[in-house]
C-alpha positions as MATLAB code, in Angstrom:
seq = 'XXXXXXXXXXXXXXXXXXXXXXXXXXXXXXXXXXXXXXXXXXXXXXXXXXXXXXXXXXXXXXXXXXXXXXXXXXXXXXX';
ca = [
     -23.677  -20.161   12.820;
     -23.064  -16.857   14.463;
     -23.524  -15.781   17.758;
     -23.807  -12.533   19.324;
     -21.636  -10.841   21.919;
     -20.754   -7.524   23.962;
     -17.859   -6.105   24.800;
     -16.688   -3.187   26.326;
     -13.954   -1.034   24.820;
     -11.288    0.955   26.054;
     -10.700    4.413   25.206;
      -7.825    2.826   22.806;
      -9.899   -0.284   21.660;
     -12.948    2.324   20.746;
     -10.249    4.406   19.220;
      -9.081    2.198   17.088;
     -12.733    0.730   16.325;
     -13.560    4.312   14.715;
     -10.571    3.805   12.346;
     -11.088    1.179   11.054;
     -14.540    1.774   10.309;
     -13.595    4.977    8.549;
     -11.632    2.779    6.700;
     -15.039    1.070    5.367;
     -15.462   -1.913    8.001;
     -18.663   -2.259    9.808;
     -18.347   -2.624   13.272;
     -18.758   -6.237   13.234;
     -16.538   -6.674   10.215;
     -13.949   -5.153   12.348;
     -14.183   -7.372   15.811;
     -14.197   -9.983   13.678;
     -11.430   -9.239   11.785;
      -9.222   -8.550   14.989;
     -10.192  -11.567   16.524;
      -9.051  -13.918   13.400;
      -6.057  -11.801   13.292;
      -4.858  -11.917   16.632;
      -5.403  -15.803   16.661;
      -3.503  -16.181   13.762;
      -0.815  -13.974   14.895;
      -0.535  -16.450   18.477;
      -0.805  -19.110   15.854;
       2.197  -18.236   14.266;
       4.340  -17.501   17.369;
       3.471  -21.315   18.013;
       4.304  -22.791   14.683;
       7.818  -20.248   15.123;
       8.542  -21.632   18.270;
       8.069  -25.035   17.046;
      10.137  -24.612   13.942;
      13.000  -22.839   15.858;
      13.112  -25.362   18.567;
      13.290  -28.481   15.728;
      16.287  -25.951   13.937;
      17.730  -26.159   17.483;
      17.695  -29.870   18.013;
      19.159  -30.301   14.714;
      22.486  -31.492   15.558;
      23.523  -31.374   11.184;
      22.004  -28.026   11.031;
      23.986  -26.744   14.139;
      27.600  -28.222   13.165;
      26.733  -26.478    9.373;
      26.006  -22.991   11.090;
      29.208  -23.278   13.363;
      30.937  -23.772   10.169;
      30.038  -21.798    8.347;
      29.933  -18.869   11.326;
      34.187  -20.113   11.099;
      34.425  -19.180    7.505;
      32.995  -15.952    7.658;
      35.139  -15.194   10.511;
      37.957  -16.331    8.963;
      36.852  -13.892    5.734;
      36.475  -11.106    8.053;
      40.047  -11.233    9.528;
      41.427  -11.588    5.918;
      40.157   -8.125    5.211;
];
């Protein structure tokens, strides 16, 4: 199903509209496009924040990094 919409561009929104359909998009190709993208992209910021927050409450996975954040000190006042 599609539905149609309007929107109203900013001088930098309409700018970047003409480039990308001098690129070869269509208009609608484009919006589209930029509207999967930019979901995605929030999307992924999620998932990141999820994975980095399980990495954090990973008590193993935090006593491994402080060791091994020792060692390479301990390398680095060797040389």
């Amino acid at each position: 199903m599609t539905m149609a919409i309007s929107v109203r561009l900013d001088e930098e929104a309409l700018a970047a509209l003409r480039r990308l359909e001098a690129a070869g998009s269509s208009r609608s190709e484009a919006i589209r496009r930029a509207i999967v993208d930019a979901a995605a992209r929030l999307q992924d910021k999620v998932t990141l924040a999820a994975e980095v927050a399980a990495l954090e409450a990973d008590e193993e996975d935090r006593r491994e990094m402080a060791t091994v954040a020792e060692l390479m000190e301990s390398l680095r006042a060797q040389g």
